[in-house]
MARSE-357736 format. One record per residue (C-alpha): x, y, z. Coordinates in steps of 0.5 Angstrom, whole numbers, plus 500, padded with zeros to 3 digits. Example, Ala and Ser with C-alpha at 12.3 -4.5 7.8 and 13.67 -1.06 7.14 Angstrom:
525491516 527498514 
END
This chain:
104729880 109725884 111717882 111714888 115707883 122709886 121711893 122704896 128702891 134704895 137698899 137696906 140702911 140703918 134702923 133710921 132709914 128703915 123706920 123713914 121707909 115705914 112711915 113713908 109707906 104709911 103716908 103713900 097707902 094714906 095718900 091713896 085713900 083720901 084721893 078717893 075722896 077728890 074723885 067727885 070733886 075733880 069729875 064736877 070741876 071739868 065742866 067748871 073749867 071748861 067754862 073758864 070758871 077756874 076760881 069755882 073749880 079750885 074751890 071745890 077741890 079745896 072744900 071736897 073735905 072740910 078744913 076741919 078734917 083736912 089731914 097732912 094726907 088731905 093736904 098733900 094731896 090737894 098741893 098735887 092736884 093743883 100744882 099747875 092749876 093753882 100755884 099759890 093754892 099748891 103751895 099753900 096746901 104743900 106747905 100744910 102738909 110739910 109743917 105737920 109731916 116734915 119727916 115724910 121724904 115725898 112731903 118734903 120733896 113737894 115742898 122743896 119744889 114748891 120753893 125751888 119754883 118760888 125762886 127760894 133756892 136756899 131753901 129749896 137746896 137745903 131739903 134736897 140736901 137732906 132728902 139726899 142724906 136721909 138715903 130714902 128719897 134719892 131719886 136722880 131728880 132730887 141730885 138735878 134739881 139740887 145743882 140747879 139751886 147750888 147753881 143760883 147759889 154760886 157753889 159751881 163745883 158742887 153743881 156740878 157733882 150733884 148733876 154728876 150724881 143725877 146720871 142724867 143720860 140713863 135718867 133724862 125723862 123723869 129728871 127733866 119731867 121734874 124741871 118742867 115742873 119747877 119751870 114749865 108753864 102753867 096748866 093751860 086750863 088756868 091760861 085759858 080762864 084768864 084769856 077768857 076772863 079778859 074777854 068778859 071784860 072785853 077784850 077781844 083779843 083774848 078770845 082770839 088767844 084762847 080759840 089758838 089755845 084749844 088749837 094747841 093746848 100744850 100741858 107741858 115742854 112736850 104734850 100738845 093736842 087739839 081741845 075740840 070741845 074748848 074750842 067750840 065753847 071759844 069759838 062760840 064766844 068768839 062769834 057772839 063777841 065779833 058778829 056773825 057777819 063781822 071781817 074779824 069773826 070771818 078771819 078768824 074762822 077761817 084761821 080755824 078751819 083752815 087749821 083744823 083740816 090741814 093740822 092733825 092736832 098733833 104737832 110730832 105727826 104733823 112735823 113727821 108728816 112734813 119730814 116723810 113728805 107724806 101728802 097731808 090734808 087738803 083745803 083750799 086756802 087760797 080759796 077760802 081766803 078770797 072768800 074772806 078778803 084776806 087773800 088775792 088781789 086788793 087783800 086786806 090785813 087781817 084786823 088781828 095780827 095774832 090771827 095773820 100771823 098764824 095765817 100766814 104761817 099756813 100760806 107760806 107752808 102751803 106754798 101760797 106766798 113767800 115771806 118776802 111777797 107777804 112783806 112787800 104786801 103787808 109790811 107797812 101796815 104791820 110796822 104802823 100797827 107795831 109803832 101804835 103798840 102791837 106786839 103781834 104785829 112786830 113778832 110778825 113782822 121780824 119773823 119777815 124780815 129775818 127770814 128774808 134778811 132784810 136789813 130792817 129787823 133792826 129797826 123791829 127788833 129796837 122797837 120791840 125791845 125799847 117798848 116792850 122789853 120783849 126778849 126776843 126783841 132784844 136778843 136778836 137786836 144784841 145777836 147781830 152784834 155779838 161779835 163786838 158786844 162788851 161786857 158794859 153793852 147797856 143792851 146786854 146788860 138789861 137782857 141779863 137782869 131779866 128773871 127768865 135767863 136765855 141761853 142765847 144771851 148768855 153766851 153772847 155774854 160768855 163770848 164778851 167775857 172771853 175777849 175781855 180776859 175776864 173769868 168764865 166760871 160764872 157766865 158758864 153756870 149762868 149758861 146752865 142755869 138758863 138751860 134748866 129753865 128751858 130743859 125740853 131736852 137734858 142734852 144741852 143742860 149736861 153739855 153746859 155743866 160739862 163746860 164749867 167742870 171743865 173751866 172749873 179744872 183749870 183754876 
END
């Protein structure tokens, strides 16, 4: 995972920094040896992964070379290889390869995102901070992952200097490639093996979690693509767990070819396409749909929310429908599913009415909150009030003790503390620290930090 182009771009330093760079030239031709050593390992671990069997794939990576002969190199390398796969099984290994090469910056920095991704900014700060000082490993992304834990360690002003320091305009690709790895999701292959795990222990849902997975298997923020051959391994799954001449199997199967043809697997080309009004793909939904039962007069609901909601995102995109017309034919089955526990019935359900302004997404968006402690739930229900919202709101309160920080919320916390006469210094950095958390885009975390120098100034 880590770019070893920048390491030797700083210019000429003491003999210090001059020994540094040696070493570290040594650590990096080291590291691109023994990665050789992992080529089988990682050839034989595809179709372990392929089958969901995850734990068997990690494994054999870790075992590729006896604990034995493993080499800080041997180690440093595996926490790479299965930063996204295997979180903890990274962090461990990064951890080996720190402990007996702390001195070489690319170790100290796996492991410093190590730390930052476990929430341990003190920590995380203090290897950025030396990384920066030894003038051999300061590449833009140390500068902005090091505001963000000064954020999280309330030392605001000097957040925003290192986020200066970042020049994030000139570096915003490799600065928010990096925040993806310390906030982004999990490689989707670890995902899936879960989703199939719970359906092994029969779960059926979980199939149908995973089959719109392969669907759109998303690496990082930005990567999305179609897992054809995941899919028909799923898919396969799917039947036999279902039954060939089950409603559930039908449904779903439909959902898959009705994406399969009208989605290209792609979804920047896909929203190009829509953008250009070029004419896409053809397939006949409704058609197909009636066959099913799922469309056309006396039209159930699909036995999976999941999968109607996916379906109806095709119908209203193909014209079919409205959401107005879906609610009115589906509405009270979804809410019935909603009050016995089904979240994807509730999301679908709000997505309705939100879309349509119906007055009763308040009643969902309570349910969803008050049951499931979903964020989104909550944040639409605190959103249309935010006008009135105090800082003592019982909702507002809850929403922000949540672990993931959401950007929208915290401004609705930003906007209450403004009508208090309250200080805004740390719900502004609050504001950044949620915009790290989700940096598809550099943009709106720059602009929030703007915000706090600014707030910063006044004092």
């Amino acid at each position: 995972m880590l770019n070893f182009a920048f390491l030797l771009q700083a210019p000429a330093a003491p003999s210090n920094a001059d020994a540094v760079r040696a070493a570290m030239e040594a650590f990096r031709t080291r590291s691109a040896d023994v990665a050789k050593e992992y080529d089988a390992a990682q050839e034989a671990s595809l179709p372990l992964l392929r089958e969901g069997k995850l734990d068997e794939a990690v494994a054999l990576l870790v075992n590729a070379v006896p604990e034995k002969k493993r080499t800080a190199a041997h180690a440093f390398m595996l926490g790479n290889l299965l930063f996204d796969l295997s979180p903890a099984t990274s962090a461990r290994m990064h951890e080996e390869a720190w402990r007996a090469e702390p001195s070489i910056p690319p170790v100290a920095y796996e492991w410093a995102l190590q730390q930052h991704r476990a929430q341990r900014h003190r920590e995380a700060e203090e290897l950025y901070a030396a990384l920066i000082t030894g003038e051999v490993f300061t590449s833009p992304p140390v500068h902005a992952l090091r505001a963000d834990c000064l954020l999280h360690l309330g030392r605001f002003a000097d957040a925003v200097q290192s986020w200066k320091k970042a020049d994030a305009a000139q570096h915003h690709t490799e600065i928010e490639e990096a925040v993806c790895w310390v906030y982004g999701p999990t490689s989707p292959y670890a995902r899936r093996s879960a989703m199939l795990a719970r359906a092994a222990k029969g779960e059926k849902g979980a199939l149908e979690e995973a089959v719109l997975l392969d669907l759109a298997f998303d690496r990082d923020w930005w990567n999305v693509d179609r897992q054809d051959e995941l899919l028909q391994h799923d898919l396969a799954l799917a039947k036999k767990a279902f039954g060939e001449p089950s409603a559930r199997w039908k449904e779903l199967d439909l959902l898959v070819r009705a994406k399969t043809a009208l989605e290209s697997g792609d979804p920047l080309q896909d929203m190009l396409r829509k953008l250009k009004k070029e004419t896409g793909p053809t397939f006949d939904l409704a058609g197909e749909a009636k066959k099913v039962g799922v469309w056309g007069e006396n039209a159930r609901l699909c036995e999976s929310s999941l999968v109607a909601s996916n379906l109806f995102e095709l119908i209203t995109e193909q014209k079919l429908a409205t959401e107005e017309e879906l609610g009115t034919r589906f509405g009270r089955e979804l809410r019935e599913r909603g009050d016995q526990g089904d979240l994807d019935a509730l999301e679908v359900l709000a997505a309705i009415y939100a879309t349509t302004g119906d007055a009763r997404l308040a009643e969902i968006d309570r349910l969803g909150w008050e049951k499931h402690k979903d964020v989104r739930f909550g944040g639409s229900l605190l959103a249309a009030r935010a006008d009135t919202v105090k800082l003592d709101d019982p909702l507002l309160k809850g929403l922000l003790v949540l672990p993931r920080k959401d950007a929208i919320v915290e401004r609705i916390a930003l906007q209450a503390a403004a009508r208090a006469k309250q200080p805004l210094v740390e719900p502004l950095a609050r504001i950044a620290m949620a915009e790290f958390q989700s940096m598809a885009s550099y943009a709106d975390a720059n602009a929030a930090l703007r915000e706090l120098e600014r707030e910063l100034a006044k004092k």
